[in-house]
N, C-alpha and C positions, 0 to 999 in steps of 0.2 A: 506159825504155819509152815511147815514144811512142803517139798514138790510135792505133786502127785506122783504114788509109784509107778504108776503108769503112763505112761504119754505116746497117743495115739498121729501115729504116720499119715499126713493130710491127704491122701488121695487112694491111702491099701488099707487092709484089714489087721495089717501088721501091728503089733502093740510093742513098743520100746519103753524097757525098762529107767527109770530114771532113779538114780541115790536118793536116800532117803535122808540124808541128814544135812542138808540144808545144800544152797549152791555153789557152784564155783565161778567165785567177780573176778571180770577180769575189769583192773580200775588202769585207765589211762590217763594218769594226772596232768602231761605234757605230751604237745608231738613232739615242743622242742628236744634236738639232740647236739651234742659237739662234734660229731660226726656226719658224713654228709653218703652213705654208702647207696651206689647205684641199683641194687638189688631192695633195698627197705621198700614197704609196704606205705611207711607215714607219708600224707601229705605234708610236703618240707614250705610249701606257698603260703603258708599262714601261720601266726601260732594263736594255739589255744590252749585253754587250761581250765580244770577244774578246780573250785576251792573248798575251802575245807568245809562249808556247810553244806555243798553239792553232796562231800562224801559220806558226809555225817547224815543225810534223808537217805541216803542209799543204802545205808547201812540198817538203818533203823527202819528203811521199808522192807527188806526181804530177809531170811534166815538165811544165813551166811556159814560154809564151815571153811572157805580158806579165799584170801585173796593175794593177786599178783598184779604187783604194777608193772604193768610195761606200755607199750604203745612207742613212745618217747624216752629222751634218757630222763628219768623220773626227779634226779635230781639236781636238772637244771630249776625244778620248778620253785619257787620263795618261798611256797609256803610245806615244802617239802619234809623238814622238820618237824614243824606243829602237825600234817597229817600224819606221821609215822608216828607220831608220840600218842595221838588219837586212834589209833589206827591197834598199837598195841593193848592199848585197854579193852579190844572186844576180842573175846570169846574164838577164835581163828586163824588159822593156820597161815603166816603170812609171808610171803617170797616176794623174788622180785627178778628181772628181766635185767643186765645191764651190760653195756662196754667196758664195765668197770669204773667208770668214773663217778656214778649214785652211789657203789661203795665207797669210793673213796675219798668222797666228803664227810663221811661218815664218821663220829667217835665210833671207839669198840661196844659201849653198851650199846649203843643205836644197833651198829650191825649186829648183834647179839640176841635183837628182837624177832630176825627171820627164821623159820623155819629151813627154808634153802634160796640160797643167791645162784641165781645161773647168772652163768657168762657165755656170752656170745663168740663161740670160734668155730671160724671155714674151715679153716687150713692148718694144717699139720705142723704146718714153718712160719719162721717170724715175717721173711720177707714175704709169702703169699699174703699172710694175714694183713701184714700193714701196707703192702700194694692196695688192696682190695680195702680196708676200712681207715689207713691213715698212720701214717709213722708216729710211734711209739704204744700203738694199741697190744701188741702182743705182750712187751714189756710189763703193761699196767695189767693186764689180764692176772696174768701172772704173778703177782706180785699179789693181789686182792687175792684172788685164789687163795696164795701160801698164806695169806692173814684171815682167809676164812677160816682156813684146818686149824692155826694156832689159837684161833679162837672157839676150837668149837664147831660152827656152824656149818651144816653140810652144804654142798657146793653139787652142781650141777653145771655142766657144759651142753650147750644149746649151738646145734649148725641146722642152718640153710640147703636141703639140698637140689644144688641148682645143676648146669650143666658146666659150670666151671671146676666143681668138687664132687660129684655125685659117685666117683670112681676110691676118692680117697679119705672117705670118712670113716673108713674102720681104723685108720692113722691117725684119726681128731679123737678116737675114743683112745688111744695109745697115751695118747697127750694125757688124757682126761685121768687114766686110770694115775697116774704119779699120784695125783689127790685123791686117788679113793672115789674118782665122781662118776657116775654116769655120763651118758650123751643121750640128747633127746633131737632129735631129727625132726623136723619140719619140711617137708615138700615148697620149695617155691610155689608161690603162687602169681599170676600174672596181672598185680592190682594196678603198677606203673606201665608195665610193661612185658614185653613175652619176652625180650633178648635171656633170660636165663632161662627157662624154660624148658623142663625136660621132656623130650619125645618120649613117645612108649617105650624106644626100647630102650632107651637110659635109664626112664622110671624102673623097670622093670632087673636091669641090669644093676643097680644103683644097691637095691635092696639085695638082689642076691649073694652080692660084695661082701657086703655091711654083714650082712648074717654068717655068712663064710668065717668072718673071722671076732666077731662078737656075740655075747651072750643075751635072750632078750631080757627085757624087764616089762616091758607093755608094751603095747599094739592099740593105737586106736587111729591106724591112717585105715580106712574102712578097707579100702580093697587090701592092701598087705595081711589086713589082720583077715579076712576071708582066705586066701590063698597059702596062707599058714596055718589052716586047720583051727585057728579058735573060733571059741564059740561068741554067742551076742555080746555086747560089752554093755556095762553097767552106766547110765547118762551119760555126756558127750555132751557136743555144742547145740543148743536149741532145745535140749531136754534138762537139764540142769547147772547149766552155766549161762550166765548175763556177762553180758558185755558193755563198759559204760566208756563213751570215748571224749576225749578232752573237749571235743566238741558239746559237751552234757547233752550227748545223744545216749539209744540203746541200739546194739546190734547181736545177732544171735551167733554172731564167728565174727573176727578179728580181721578178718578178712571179706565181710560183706560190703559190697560196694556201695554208694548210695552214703545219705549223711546221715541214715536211722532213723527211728522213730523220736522225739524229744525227750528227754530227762523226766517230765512232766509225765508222761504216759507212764513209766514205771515206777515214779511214785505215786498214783495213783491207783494202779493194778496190784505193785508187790509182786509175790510169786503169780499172779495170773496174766504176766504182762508176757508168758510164754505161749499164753494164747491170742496172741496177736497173729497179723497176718504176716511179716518178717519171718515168724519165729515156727511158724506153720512153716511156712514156704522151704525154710531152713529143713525143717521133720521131713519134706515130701519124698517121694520116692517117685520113681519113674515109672507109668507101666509098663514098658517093657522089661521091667527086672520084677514085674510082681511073682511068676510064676519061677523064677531061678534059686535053686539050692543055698546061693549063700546070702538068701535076702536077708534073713533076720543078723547077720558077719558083718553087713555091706551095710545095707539100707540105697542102693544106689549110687556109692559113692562118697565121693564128697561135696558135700549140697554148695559150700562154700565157691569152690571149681566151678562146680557149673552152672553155678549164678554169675560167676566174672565172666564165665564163655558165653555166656547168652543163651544158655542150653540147660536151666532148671530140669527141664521134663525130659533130656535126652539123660543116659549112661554116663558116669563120669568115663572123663574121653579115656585113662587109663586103665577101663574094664577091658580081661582080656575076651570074656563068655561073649558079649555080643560080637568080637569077631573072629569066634568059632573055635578059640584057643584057648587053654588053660597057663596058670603059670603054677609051678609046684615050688613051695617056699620052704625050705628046709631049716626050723630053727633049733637054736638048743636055751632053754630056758633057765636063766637067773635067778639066784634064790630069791625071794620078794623082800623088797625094802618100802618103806614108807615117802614116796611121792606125793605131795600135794598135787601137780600136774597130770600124774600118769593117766586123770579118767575125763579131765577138762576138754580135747582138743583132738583134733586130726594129729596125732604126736606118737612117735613110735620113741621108743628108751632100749637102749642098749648100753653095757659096758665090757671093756676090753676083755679076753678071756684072762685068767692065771697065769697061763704058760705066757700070756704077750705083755704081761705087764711092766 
């Protein structure tokens, strides 16, 4: 059983398209990490973990076409091995999230199994990066990286964009392009805490940067991809991606607050555990955005956002239309390449242009 192609927005008449050929898991085998970085999203007060027959009912409850571990560094976890050997034998396109260090436990035929390894970089320089996640992390970055490309495997570069970096990430795609890699951008979000935190007009400044001097590849942070002229996008979070967290909870975004619905509920439902109330809540749209032009771009926002703000049924706070202003995004688009991520998340993909390589 595949999604429905259809999945109706909890409180509009709005109908969101959802992929059709199965969903995007995102598996969080560990929150543990070897890093302790003040901006992460994981709760660092506990650890949890899923094991391998956790993943193995999840697998075999919903039709799957790619999965990514992250949450955690994936391969502090013991049974990290046995799930990746598992993990290869189904049917799915599979990546992973790292500092580098899940690579780098890793034989070559292990890493040989993914689709694309992203790695984690803020910063443009060794000292920002290892200020901010821990001396010797830029080194190891780098180094996995150049043993991805010798090996084959395509490599992605994944930042944060916070207010510490929001100015100089078209310098993190500079880095990227050496490898041949994309950068996939993520919006802070304020799970721990608001200290990074971008205002509107960084958010907004942040992005025009970024496109100034990169090419896109996708668009799925709702409002950028509105204000850049594209059109609805193809499922996203709460429409065809599950979220399963070490906790053997479900969540509909990675960033939904709350300890989730239990493990139990989605195996139980399968692909109908998107009709849950989480997973609604995640779809809904505000009325105030029912009657605005880029509803079917947006949807509102990002549901994730303003569920952490306490303001589900308000505008995501970095809507410019409810306060009377537009932003005009000027991009120039990259030939298309095959991303597992590019249709999962609030995630916008850019890489360096030619001349800046």
């Amino acid at each position: 059983m595949t999604p429905s192609p259809l999945s109706r927005t909890a409180n509009t008449g709005v109908v969101r398209p959802a992929a059709s050929e199965g969903f995007a898991l995102g598996l969080g085998l560990t929150n543990e990490c070897n890093l302790a970085c003040s901006f992460c999203y994981r709760d660092p007060s506990r650890v949890d973990r899923l094991n391998l027959e956790q993943v193995r009912s999840v697998m075999e409850s919903l039709p799957v076409r790619s999965v990514n571990l992250g949450t955690g560094e994936n391969g502090m976890h013991p049974q990290f091995r046995e799930i990746l050997a598992y993990l290869t034998t189904q049917p799915v396109k599979l990546t992973i999230t790292s500092n580098g260090h899940s690579a780098a436990v890793l034989a070559d035929d292990e890493l040989r199994a993914f689709h694309d390894v992203e790695f984690s970089l803020d910063y443009s320089t060794e000292r920002a990066q290892d200020d901010q996640r821990g001396a010797g992390n830029w080194a190891l970055i780098h180094k996995q990286a150049a043993r991805c490309v010798r090996l084959g495997v395509p490599v992605t570069f994944i930042s944060v964009m916070m207010k510490s970096n929001y100015l100089g990430l078209a310098n993190v795609a500079r880095v990227a392009k050496r490898y041949e890699a994309p950068l996939r951008v993520n919006v802070y979000q304020s799970v721990r805490s608001d200290i990074y935190a971008l205002t509107y007009e960084e958010y907004w400044r942040g992005f025009q940067t970024l496109f100034e001097q990169t090419d896109v590849i996708a668009i799925g942070e709702p409002l950028v991809r509105a204000m850049a002229g594209l059109p609805a996008r193809t499922g996203g979070c709460a429409v065809s991606t599950v979220r399963v967290t070490p906790r053997a909870s479900t969540q509909p975004c990675v960033y939904w607050p709350g300890a989730g619905d239990p493990l139990s509920l989605l195996l139980s439902l399968g692909p109908r555990v998107v009709e849950t109330s989480s997973y609604e809540e995640a779809r809904s749209v505000p009325d105030a955005c029912g009657s605005c032009r880029h509803l079917e771009a947006c949807y509102g926002g990002c549901a994730g956002r303003r569920r952490i703000q306490n303001a589900l049924l308000q505008p995501d706070f970095y809507c410019p239309i409810v306060r009377g202003e537009t932003q005009k995004l000027e991009i120039r688009m990259a030939p298309a390449r095959e991303l597992p991520k590019s249709e999962s998340a609030c995630t916008t993909i850019v890489i360096a242009r030619e001349s800046d390589g």
